[in-house]
MARMARVO-997896 format. One record per residue (C-alpha): residue number from 1; residue in three letters; x, y, z. Coordinates in pm, whole numbers. Layout:
num, residuo, c1, c2, c3
NUM, ALA, X, Y, Z
...
***
This chain:
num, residuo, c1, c2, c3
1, UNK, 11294, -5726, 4702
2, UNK, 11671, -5752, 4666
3, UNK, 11928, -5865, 4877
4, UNK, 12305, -5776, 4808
5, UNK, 12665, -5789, 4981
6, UNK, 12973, -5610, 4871
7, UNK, 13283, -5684, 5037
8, UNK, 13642, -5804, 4959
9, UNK, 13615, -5755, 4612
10, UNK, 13294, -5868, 4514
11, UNK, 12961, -5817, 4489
12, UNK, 12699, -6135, 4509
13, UNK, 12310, -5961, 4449
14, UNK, 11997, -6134, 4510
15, UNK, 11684, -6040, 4393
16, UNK, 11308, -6183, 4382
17, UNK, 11158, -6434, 4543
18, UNK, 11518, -6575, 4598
19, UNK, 11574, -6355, 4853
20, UNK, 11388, -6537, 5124
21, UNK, 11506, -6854, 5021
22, UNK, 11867, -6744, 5098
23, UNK, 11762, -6535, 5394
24, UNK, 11610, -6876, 5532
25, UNK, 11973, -7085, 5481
26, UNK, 12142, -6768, 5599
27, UNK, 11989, -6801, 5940
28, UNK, 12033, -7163, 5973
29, UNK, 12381, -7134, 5878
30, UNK, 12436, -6846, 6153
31, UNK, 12293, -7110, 6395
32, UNK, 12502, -7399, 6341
33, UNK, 12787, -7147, 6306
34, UNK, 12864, -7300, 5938
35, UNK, 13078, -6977, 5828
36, UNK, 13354, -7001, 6117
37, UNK, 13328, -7388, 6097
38, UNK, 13381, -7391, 5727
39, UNK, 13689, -7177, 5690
40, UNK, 13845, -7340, 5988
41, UNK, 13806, -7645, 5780
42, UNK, 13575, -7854, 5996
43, UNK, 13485, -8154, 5837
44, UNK, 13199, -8245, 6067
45, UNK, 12995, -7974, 5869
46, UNK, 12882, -8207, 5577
47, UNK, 12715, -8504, 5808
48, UNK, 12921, -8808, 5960
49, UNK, 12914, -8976, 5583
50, UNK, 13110, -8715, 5431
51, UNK, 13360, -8642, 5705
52, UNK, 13626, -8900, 5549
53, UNK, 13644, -8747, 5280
54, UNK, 13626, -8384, 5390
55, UNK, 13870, -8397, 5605
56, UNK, 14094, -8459, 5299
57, UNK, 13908, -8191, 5058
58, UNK, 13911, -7906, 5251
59, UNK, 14297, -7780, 5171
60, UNK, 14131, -7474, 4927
61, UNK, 14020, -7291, 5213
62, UNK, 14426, -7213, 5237
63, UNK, 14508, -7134, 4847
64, UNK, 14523, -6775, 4872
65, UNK, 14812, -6803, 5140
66, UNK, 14947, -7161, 5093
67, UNK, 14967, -7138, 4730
68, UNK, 15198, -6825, 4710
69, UNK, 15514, -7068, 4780
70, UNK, 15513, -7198, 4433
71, UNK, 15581, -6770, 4329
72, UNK, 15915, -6777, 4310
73, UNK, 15966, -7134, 4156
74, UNK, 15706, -7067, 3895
75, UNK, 15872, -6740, 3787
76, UNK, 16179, -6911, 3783
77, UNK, 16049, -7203, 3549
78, UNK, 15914, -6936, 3281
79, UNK, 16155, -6748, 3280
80, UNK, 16397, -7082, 3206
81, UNK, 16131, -7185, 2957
82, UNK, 16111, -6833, 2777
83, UNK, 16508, -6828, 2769
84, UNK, 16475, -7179, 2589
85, UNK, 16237, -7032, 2287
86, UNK, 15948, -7203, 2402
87, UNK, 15665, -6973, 2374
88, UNK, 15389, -7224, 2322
89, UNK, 15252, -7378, 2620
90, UNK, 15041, -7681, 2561
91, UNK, 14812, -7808, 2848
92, UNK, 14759, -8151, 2883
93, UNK, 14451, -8187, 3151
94, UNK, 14088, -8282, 3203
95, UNK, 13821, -8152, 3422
96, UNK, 13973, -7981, 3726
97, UNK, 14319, -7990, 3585
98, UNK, 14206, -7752, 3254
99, UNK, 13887, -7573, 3353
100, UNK, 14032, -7317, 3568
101, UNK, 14367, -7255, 3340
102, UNK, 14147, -7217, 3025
103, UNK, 13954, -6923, 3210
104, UNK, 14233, -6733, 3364
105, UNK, 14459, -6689, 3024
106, UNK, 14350, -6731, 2680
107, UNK, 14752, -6738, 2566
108, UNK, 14712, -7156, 2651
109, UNK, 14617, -7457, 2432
110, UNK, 14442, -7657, 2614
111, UNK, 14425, -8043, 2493
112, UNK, 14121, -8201, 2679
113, UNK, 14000, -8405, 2398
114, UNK, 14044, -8781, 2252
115, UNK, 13915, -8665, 1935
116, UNK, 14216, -8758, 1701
117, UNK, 14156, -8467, 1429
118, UNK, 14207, -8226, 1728
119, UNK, 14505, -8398, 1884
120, UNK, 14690, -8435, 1537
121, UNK, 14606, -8033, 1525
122, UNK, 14757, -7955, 1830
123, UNK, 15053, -8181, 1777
124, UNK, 15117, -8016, 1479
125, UNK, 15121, -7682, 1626
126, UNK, 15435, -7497, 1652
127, UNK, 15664, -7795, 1812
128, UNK, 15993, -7651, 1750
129, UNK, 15831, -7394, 2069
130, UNK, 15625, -7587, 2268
131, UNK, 15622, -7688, 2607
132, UNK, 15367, -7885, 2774
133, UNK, 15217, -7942, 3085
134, UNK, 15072, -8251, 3146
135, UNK, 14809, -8263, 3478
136, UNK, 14675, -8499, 3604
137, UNK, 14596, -8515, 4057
138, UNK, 14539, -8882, 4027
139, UNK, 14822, -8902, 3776
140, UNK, 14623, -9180, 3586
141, UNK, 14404, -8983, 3349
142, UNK, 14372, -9210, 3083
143, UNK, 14301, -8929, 2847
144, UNK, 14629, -8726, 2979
145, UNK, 14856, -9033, 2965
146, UNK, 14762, -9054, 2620
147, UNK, 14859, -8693, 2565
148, UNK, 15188, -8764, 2741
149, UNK, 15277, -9057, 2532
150, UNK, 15162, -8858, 2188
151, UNK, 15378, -8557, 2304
152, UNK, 15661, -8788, 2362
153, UNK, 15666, -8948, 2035
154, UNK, 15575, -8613, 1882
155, UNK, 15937, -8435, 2013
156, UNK, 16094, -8732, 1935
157, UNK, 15996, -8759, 1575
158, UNK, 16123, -8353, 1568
159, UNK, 16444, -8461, 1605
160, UNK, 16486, -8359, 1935
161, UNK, 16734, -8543, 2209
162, UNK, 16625, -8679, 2512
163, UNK, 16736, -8370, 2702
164, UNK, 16543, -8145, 2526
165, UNK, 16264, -8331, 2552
166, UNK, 16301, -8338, 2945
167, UNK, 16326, -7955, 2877
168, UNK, 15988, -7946, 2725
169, UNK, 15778, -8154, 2993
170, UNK, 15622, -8039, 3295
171, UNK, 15453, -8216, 3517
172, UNK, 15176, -8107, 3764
173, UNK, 15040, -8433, 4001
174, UNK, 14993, -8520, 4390
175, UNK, 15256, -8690, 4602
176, UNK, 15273, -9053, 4519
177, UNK, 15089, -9091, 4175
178, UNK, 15217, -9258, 3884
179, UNK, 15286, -8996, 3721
180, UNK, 15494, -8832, 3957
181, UNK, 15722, -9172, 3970
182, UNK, 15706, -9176, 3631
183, UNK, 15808, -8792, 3594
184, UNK, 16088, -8832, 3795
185, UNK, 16229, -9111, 3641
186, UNK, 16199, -8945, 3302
187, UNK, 16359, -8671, 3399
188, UNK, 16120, -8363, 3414
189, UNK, 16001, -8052, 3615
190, UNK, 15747, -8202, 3877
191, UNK, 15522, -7998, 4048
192, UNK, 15355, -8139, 4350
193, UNK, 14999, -8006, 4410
194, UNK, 14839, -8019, 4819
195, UNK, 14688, -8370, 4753
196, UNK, 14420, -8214, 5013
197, UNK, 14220, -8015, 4740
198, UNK, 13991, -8203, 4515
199, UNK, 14031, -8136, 4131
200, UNK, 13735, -7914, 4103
201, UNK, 13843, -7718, 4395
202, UNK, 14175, -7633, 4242
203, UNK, 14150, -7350, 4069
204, UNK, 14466, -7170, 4284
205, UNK, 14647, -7458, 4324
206, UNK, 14955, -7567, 4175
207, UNK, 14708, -7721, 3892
208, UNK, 14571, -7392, 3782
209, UNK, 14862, -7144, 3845
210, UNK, 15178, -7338, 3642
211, UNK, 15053, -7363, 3356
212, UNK, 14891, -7000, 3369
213, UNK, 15237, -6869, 3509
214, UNK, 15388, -7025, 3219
215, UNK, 15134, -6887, 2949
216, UNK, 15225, -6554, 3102
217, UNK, 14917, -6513, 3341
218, UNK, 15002, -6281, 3662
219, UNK, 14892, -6565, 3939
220, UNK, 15024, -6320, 4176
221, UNK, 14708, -6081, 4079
222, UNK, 14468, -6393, 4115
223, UNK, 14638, -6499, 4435
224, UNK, 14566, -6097, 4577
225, UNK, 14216, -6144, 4504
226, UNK, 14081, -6449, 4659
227, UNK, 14370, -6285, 4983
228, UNK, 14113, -5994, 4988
229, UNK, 13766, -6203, 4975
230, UNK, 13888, -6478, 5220
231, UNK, 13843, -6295, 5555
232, UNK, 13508, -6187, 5511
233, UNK, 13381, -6608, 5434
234, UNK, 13407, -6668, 5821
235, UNK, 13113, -6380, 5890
236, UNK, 12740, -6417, 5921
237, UNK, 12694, -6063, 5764
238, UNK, 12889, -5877, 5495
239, UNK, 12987, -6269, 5358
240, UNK, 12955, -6316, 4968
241, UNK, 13014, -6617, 4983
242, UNK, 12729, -6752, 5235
243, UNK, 12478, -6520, 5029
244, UNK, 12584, -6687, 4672
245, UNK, 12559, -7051, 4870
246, UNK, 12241, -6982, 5036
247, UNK, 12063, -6859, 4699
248, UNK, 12183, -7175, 4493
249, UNK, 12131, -7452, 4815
250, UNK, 11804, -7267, 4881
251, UNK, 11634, -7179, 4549
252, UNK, 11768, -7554, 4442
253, UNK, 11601, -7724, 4756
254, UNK, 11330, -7935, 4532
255, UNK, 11048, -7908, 4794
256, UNK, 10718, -8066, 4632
257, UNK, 10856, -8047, 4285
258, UNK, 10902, -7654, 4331
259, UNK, 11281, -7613, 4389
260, UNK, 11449, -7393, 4119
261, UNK, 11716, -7643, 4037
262, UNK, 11843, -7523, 3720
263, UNK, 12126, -7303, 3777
264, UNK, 12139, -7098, 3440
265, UNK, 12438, -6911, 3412
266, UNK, 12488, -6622, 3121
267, UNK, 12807, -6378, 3101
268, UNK, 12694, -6017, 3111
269, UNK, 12983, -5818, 3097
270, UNK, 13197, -5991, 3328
271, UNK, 13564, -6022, 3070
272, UNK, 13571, -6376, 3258
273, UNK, 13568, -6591, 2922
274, UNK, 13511, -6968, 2970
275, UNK, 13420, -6919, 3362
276, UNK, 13068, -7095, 3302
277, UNK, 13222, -7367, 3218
278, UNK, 13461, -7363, 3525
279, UNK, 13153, -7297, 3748
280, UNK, 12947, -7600, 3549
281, UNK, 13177, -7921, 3665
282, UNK, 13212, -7726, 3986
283, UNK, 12833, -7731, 4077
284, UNK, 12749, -8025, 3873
285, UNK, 13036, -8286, 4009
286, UNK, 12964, -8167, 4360
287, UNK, 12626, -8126, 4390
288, UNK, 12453, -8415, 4113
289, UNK, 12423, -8701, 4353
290, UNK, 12219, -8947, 4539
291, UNK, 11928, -8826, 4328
292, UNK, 11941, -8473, 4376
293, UNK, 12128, -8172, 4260
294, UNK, 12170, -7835, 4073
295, UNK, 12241, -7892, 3708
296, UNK, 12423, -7618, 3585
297, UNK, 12314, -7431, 3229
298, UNK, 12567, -7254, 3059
299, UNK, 12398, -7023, 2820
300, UNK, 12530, -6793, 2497
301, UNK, 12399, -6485, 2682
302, UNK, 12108, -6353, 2867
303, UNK, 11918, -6329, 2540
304, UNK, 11949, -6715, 2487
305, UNK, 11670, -6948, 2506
306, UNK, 11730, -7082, 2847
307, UNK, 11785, -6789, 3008
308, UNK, 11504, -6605, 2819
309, UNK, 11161, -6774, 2850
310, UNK, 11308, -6972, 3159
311, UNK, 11105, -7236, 3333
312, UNK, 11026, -7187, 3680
313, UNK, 11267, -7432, 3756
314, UNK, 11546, -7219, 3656
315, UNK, 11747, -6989, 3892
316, UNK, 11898, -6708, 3646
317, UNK, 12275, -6595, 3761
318, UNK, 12437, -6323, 3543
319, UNK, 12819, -6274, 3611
320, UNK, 12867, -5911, 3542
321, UNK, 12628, -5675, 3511
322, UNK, 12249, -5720, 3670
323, UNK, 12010, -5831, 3432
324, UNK, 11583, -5761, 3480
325, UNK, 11366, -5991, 3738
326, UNK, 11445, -6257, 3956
327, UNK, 11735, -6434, 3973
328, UNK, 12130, -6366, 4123
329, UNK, 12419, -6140, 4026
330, UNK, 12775, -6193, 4104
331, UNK, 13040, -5940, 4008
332, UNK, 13448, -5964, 4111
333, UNK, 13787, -6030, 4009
334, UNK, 13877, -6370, 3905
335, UNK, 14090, -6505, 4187
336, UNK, 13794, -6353, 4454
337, UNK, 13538, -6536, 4246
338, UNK, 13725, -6910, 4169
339, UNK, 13751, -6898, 4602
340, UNK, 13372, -6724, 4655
341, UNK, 13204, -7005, 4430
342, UNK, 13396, -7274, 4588
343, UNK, 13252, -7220, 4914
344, UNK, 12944, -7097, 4795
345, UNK, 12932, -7469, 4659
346, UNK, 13012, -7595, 5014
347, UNK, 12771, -7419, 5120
348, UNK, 12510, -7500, 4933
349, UNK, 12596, -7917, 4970
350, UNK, 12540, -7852, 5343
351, UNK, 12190, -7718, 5223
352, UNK, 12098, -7985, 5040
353, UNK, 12216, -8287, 5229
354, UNK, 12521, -8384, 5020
355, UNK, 12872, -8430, 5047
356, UNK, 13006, -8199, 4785
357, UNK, 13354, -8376, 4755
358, UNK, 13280, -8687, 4606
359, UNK, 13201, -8791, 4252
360, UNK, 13087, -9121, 4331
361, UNK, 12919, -9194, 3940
362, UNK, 13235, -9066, 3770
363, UNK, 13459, -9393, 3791
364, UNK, 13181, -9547, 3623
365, UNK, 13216, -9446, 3281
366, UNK, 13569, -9460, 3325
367, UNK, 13556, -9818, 3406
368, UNK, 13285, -9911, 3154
369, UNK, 13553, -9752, 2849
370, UNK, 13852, -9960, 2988
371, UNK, 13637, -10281, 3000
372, UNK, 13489, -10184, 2639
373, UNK, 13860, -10188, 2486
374, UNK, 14002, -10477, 2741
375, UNK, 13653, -10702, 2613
376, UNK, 13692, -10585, 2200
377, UNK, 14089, -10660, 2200
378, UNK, 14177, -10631, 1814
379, UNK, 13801, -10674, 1726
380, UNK, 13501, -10367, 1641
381, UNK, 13352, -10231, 1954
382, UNK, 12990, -10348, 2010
383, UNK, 12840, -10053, 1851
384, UNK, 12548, -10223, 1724
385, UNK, 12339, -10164, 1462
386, UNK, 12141, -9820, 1367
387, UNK, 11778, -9814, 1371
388, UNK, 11833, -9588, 1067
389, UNK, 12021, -9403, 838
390, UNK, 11897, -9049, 716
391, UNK, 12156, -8905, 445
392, UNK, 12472, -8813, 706
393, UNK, 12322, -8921, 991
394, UNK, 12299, -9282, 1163
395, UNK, 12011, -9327, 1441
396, UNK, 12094, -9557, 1729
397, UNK, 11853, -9600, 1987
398, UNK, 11818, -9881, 2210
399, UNK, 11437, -9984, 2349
400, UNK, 11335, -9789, 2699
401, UNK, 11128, -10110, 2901
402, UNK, 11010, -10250, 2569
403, UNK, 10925, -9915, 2433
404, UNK, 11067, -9776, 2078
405, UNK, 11204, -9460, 2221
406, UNK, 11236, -9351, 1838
407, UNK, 10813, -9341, 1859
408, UNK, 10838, -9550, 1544
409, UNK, 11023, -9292, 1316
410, UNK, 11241, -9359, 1078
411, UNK, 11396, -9029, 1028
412, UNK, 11626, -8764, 1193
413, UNK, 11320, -8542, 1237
414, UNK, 11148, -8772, 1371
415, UNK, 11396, -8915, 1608
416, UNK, 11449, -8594, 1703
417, UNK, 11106, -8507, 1812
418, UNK, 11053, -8808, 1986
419, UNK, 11369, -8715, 2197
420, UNK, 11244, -8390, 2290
421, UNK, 10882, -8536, 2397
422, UNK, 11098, -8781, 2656
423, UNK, 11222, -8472, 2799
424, UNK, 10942, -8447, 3124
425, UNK, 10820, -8101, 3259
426, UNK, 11103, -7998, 3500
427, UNK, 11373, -8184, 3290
428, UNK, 11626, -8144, 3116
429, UNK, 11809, -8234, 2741
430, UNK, 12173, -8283, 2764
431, UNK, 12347, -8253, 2419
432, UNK, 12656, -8464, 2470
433, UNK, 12920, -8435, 2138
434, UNK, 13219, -8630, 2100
435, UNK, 13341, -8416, 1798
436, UNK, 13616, -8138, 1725
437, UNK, 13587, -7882, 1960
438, UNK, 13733, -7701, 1712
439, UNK, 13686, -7831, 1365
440, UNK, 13339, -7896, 1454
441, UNK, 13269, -7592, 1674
442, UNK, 12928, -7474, 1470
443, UNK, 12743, -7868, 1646
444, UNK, 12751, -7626, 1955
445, UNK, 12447, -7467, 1791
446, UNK, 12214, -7766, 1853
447, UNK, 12188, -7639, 2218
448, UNK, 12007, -7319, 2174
449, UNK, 11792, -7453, 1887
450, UNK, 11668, -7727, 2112
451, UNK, 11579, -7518, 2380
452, UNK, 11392, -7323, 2190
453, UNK, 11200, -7577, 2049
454, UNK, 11133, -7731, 2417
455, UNK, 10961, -7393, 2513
456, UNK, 11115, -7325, 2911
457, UNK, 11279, -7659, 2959
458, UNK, 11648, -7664, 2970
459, UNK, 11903, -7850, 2735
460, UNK, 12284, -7820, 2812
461, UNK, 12562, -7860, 2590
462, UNK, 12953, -8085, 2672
463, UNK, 13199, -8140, 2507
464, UNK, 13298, -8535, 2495
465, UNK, 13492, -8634, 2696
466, UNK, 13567, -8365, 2872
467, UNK, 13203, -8340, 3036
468, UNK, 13235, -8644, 3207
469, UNK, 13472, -8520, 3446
470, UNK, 13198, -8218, 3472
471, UNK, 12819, -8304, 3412
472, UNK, 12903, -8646, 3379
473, UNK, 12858, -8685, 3765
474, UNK, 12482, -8485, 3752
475, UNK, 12374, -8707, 3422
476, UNK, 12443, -9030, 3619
477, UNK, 12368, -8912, 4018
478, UNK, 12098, -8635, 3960
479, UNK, 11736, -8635, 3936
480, UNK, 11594, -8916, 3679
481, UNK, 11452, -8596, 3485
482, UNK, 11674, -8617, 3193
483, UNK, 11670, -8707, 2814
484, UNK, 12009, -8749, 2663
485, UNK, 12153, -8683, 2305
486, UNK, 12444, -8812, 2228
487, UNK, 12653, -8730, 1921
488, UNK, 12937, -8899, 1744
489, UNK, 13118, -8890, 1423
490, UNK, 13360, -9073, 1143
491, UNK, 13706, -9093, 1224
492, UNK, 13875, -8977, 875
493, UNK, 14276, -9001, 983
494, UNK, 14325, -9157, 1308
495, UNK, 14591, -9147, 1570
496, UNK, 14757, -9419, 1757
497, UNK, 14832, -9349, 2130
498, UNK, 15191, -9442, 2126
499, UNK, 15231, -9758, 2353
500, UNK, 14877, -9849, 2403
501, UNK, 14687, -10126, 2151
502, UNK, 14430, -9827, 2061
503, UNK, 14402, -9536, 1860
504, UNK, 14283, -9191, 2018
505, UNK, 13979, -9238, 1755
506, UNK, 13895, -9610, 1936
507, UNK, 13911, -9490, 2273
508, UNK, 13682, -9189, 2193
509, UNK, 13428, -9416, 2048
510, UNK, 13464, -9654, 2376
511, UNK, 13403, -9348, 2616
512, UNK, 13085, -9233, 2450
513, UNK, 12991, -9575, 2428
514, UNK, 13080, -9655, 2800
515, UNK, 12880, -9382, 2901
516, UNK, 12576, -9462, 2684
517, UNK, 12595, -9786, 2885
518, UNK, 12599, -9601, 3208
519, UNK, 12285, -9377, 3102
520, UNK, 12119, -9694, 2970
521, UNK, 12169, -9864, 3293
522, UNK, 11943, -9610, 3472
523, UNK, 11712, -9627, 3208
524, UNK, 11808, -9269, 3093
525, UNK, 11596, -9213, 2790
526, UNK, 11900, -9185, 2495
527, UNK, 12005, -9146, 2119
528, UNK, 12310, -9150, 1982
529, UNK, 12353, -8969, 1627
530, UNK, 12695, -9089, 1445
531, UNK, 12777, -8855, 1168
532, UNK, 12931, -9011, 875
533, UNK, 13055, -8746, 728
534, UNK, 13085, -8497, 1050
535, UNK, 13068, -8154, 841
536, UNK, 12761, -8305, 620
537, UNK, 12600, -8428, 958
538, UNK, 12634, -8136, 1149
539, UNK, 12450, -7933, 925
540, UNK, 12187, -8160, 846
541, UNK, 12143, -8191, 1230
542, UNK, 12124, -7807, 1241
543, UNK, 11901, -7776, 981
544, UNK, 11657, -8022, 1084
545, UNK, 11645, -7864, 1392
546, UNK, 11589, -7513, 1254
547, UNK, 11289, -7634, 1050
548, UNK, 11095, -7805, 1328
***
């Protein structure tokens, strides 16, 4: 049984037992007219709850048209910037602001990170040529204000004048933030993004086509794309869109514990490089909420535990090429897919009962760092003490209700293996790592040797900090089905943020712990591994792992 719809662009297929699932949502949706409503941006759609804040999310419905005023002005500005030398465009950005950018042109460095080895990198990376964009819709990203201020003192310790530093900023923001007061004032390039599209919903707006434009991306191509898909999203039949949001809001309906709420996601072909990622704080930030949810799995490829040897709470999505059994396909050009999973995520909010513009467990973390730094002043942040210390590794783990959630073990095997038996049947094991993206790239390797050793459940992988704009929301709002391990390591040559009475090293620290507070306020089952020596750790972690 297969189900399958090929029109303005792209091709969403739908195969298995899915296929009555979406069938189901499709004629419910045809009922309460949801396809017309939606691209006529009715905010009613969602339930009375959400329509405050729909009625000030729904401005991506309009991208393909609206956003092809900033064309000429964005040519303009790289062709300025190219005339100027400066062939190295840096983004500054979290979340919304980088996801999208990071997909569409790999000729970008993207700086989404408070890990001070990778900062100092970056900053030391060809700054005689860079420009950088810093991005921010809120225009109080702690994490970009700190990337502002480093690139600041950066050009100014170059040698460069004041007016060649306003040469080398650029400034993407909503009407009215700080940043855009601040921007002006200082002199650079603002761009104002519609302050009516969220930040996960921005993908072709001004926040993910300047600093592609700049990197040398044809937005114009991406822009043509999502033009050609966008008729066909107000139709019952022949409508992508409503078949891709039908299959994820209907297979991830949890019905008696039987909902396939694992959205595993695997390249296959597709040439769209990072777009998991984009489609992970998409789903996860709109849909992880009020106790329900699709967590999104971002796997190495369809061979990858995860995706092979699946649970059956996992709904298996290949972008690309079909792979065997059940599961859903979705093939298209880039600009046709960031608009087609954007309402399919609509869509499938209205199918589970949620508002999927909010992020409503997001601030939290956010607010638990600022209070962590604000509360430790010149002082250690309360890090307490490690249950343990195996070689490279130091074991933190806080008691569950009275319980030792170590089991009583005293080393990393151990404490691993007690993690994984937390982890309940239909649940999950979210690797969290506030490392090097970079420098410590191989850590990403604990997620597929976890989830082989937990035999069908799933274990995702983020980046810190960068996930908490992403999975963050799911961790905190989703199901209670989660076990979380979280991952930190030695600072060996820190970074001060230039204005600020913290170092990029101190404030990564206070995120992950302001978010272990979060989880441990829920009673989220967690560990936190602190590598001493990070390159020592890591492979100790990996090859404890490996031998079970």
């Amino acid at each position: 049984m297969s189900e399958t719809v090929s029109a303005g662009g792209v091709s969403v297929e739908v195969r298995g037992t899915l296929c009555q699932a979406a069938r189901d949502v499709i004629e419910r949706a045809a009922a309460d007219r949801v396809p017309s409503r939606l691209v006529s941006k009715d905010p009613t759609i969602w339930g009375p709850e959400a329509e405050p804040e729909a009625k000030i999310r729904l401005g991506w419905v309009d991208l393909p048209a609206t956003s092809r005023e900033l064309l000429p002005r964005l040519a303009e500005l790289r062709d300025r910037i190219r005339d100027a030398g400066l062939d190295h465009v840096v983004l500054a950005g979290m979340g919304g602001s980088s996801l999208a950018p990071e997909v569409i042109t790999r000729g970008l460095t993207v700086l989404d990170t408070t890990d001070p080895h990778q900062v100092a990198r970056t900053l030391g990376d060809r700054i005689d040529r860079t420009v950088v964009v810093v991005a921010s819709k809120s225009g109080s990203t702690i994490e970009t204000d700190s990337h502002r201020r480093a690139y600041e003192q950066a050009f100014r310790d170059a040698g460069f004048s004041a007016a060649e530093i306003r040469r080398r900023v650029v400034v993407v923001t909503d009407p009215g933030s700080p940043l855009e007061a601040y921007a002006t004032g200082a002199g650079y390039e603002v761009v104002l993004a519609d302050p009516n599209v969220g930040g996960r919903y921005s993908a072709l707006s001004a926040f993910g086509l300047v600093p592609s434009a700049l990197a040398g991306a044809d937005v114009t191509e991406l822009l043509d794309a999502a033009a050609e898909l966008a008729p066909t999203l107000a139709l019952v039949d022949d409508n992508p869109g409503l078949l891709l949001g039908a299959a994820l809001g209907g297979a991830g309906r949890d019905v008696d514990g039987a909902g396939q709420d694992k959205v595993v996601i695997a390249d296959n072909g597709s040439g769209l490089l990072g777009f998991g990622d984009w489609a992970e704080q998409l789903i996860a930030e709109s849909t992880g909420k009020e106790g329900r949810g699709l967590l999104p799995v971002v796997v190495e490829d369809t061979s990858a535990p995860g995706f092979a040897g699946a649970g059956p709470d996992a709904h298996l999505v290949t972008l690309g090429a079909a792979a065997h059994g059940d599961g859903t396909t979705v093939a298209g050009p880039l600009g046709a897919q960031f608009l087609l999973w954007e309402y399919a995520t609509a869509v499938a909010g209205w199918v589970l009962g949620i508002n999927p513009f909010d992020q409503p467990n997001v601030q939290e973390s956010k607010d638990n760092t600022k209070a962590l730094l604000e509360r430790a002043g010149d002082g250690p942040l309360p890090e307490g003490e490690p249950v343990f210390v195996d070689d490279a590794v130091a074991v933190y783990a806080d008691p569950l209700d009275g319980v030792d959630p170590l089991g009583g073990a005293r080393d990393l095997r151990g404490a691993l293996e007690a993690l994984l038996r937390a982890v309940p049947d239909r649940g999950y094991l979210a690797v969290m790592a506030y490392l090097d993206r970079y420098g410590e790239s191989a850590v990403a390797g604990v997620r597929p040797a976890l989830a082989r050793r937990l035999a069908g459940r799933q274990v995702t992988f983020g980046w810190g900090p960068r996930f908490l704009h992403s999975t963050g929301q799911y961790h905190k709002g989703g199901p209670q089905r989660g076990a979380f391990l979280q991952i930190t390591g030695a600072v060996a040559t820190d970074l001060p943020v230039p204005g600020k009475p913290y170092t990029f090293g101190r404030l990564q620290l206070a995120q992950a712990l302001g978010d272990l507070g979060a989880l441990r306020s829920r009673r989220r089952p967690v560990v936190r591994l602190h590598l001493r020596d990070r390159t020592a750790g890591v492979q100790q972690l990996l090859s404890v792992i490996a031998e079970g």
